[in-house]
C-alpha positions as CSV (number, residue, x, y, z in Angstrom):
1,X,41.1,69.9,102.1
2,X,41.2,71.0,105.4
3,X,41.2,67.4,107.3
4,X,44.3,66.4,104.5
5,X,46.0,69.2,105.7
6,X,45.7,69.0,109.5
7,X,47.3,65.6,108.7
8,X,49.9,66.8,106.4
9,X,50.8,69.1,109.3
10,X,50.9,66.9,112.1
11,X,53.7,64.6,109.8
12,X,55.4,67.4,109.6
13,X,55.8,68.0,113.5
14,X,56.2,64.2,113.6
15,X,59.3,64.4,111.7
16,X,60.9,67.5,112.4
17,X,60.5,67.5,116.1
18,X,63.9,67.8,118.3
19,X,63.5,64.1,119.7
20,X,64.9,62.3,116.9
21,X,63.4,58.6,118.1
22,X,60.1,60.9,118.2
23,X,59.5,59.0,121.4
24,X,56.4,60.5,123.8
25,X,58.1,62.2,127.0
26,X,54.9,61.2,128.8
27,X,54.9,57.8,130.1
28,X,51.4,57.5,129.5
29,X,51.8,58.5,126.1
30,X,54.7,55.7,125.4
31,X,52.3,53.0,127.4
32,X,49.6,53.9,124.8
33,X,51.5,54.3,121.5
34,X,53.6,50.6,122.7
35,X,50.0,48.7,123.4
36,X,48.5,50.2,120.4
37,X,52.0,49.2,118.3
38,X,51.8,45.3,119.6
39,X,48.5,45.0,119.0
40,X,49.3,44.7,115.5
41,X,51.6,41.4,116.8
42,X,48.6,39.4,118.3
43,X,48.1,36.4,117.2
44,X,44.7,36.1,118.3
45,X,43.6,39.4,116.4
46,X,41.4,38.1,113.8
47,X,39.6,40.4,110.8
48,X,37.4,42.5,111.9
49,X,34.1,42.3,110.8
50,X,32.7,44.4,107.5
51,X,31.9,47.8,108.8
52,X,28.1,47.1,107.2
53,X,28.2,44.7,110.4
54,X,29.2,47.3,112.9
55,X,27.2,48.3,116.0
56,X,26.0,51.5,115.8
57,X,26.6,53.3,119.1
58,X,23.9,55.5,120.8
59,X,25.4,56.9,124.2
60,X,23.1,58.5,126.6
61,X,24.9,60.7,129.3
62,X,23.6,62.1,131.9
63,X,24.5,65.8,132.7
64,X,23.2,68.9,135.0
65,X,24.2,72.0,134.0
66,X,27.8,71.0,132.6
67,X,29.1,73.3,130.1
68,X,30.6,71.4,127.1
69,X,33.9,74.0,126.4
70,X,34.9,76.5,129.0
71,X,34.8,80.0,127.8
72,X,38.1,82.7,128.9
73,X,35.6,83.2,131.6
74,X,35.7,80.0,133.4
75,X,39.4,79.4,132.3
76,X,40.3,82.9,134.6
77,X,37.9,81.8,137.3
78,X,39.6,80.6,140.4
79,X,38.6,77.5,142.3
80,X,36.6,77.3,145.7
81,X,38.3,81.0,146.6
82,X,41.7,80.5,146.0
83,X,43.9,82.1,144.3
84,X,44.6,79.2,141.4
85,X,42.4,79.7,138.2
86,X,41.3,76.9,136.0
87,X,43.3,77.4,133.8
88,X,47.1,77.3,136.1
89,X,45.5,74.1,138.2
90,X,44.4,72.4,134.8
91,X,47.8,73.3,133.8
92,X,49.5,72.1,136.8
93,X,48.1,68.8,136.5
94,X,49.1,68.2,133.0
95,X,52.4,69.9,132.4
96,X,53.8,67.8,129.8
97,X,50.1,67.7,127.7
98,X,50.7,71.5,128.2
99,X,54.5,71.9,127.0
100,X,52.8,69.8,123.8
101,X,50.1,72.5,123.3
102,X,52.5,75.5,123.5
103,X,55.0,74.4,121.5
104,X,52.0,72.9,118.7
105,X,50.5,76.3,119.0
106,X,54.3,78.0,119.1
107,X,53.3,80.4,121.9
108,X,56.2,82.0,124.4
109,X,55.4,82.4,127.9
110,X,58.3,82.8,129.3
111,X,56.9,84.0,132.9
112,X,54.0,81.7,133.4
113,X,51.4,84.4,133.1
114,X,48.4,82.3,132.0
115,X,46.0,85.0,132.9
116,X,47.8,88.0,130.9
117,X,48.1,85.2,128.0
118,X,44.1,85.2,127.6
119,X,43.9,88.6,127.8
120,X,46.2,89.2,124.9
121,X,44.7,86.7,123.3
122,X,41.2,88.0,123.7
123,X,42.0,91.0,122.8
124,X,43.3,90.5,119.4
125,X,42.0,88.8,116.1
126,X,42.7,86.4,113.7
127,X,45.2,83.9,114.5
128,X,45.3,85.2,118.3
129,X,41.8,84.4,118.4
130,X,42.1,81.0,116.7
131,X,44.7,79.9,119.0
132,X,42.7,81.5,122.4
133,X,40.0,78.7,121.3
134,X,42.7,75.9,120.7
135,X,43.4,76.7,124.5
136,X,39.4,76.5,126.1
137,X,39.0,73.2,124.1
138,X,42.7,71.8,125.2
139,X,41.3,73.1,128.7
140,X,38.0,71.2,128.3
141,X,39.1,67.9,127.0
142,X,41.2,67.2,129.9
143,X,38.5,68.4,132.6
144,X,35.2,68.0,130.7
145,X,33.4,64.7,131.0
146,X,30.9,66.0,128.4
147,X,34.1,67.7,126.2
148,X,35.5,64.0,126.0
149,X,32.5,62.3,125.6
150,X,31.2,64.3,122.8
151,X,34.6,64.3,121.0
152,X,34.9,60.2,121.4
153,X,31.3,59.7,119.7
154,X,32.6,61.9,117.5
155,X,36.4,60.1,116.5
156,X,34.5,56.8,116.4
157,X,31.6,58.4,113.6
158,X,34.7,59.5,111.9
159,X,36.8,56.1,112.3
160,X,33.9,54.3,111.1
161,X,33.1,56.2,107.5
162,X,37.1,56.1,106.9
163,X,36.5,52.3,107.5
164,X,33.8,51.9,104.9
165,X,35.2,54.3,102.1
166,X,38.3,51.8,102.7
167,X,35.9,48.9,102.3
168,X,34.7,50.2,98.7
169,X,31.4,51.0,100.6
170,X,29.9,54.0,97.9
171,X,30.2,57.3,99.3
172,X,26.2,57.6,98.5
173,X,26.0,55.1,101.1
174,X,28.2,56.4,103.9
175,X,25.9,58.6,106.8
């Protein structure tokens, strides 16, 4: 299945990545994976409830005129008239997220030419093209209010039917 093999892949980066500790570079990324590692130390943590128990969550979120995922368009478009694109200041405020994303998505861009990326990339097929969308929604999660709020109602509907098939709920009875 296509979810078992997403997984199966992201292992496989896991483990055969050039930092043998496999620890984030980011700090952020280190401050999250070390909370989210002694959580599982806290003595106070008690058993969650049955996920039959669960809240279900209804967000409401007010938006004019946002677009969910940039398009190449709005990726090439450059802000308030200079001569920075989207894309390069999107870029330039994540590097690290962005070093992750190249080397996930094993592209070369060995002169920093963002725009003449998309355009090779829109102008081919296939895996190009594949890979040309990887890049709007990495783009849109990281600037998109909308993009990230859609995608976290999303994880958590997700999160929460894993939950019950590991609960024995019947699949009959799962959304």
């Amino acid at each position: 299945t296509l979810p078992g093999r997403t997984a199966v892949e992201h292992v496989f980066v896991a483990l055969s990545t050039s930092n043998p500790a496999a620890e984030p570079s980011s700090a952020e990324a280190r401050d999250v994976l070390r909370f989210f590692l002694e959580s599982f130390t806290d003595p106070q943590l008690t058993r969650g409830a049955p996920v039959a128990r669960a809240p279900s969550m209804v967000t409401l979120t007010p938006m004019y005129k946002e677009e969910v995922t940039y398009s190449v368009d709005d990726l090439r478009t450059t802000i308030d008239g200079e001569s920075v694109s989207t894309l390069r200041f999107i870029i330039s405020m994540m590097p690290y997220e962005w070093s992750a994303m190249l080397q996930r998505t094993k592209i070369r861009l060995p002169q920093q030419d963002y725009d003449g990326l998309l355009d090779e990339l829109s102008s081919n097929r296939g895996e190009d093209h594949k890979t040309l969308g990887e890049i709007c929604r990495w783009a849109s999660g990281r600037s998109q209010t909308l993009m990230r709020t859609v995608r976290g109602m999303a994880s958590y509907a997700d999160a929460t039917r894993v939950l019950a098939r590991l609960e024995g709920v019947p699949e009959s009875d799962i959304e």
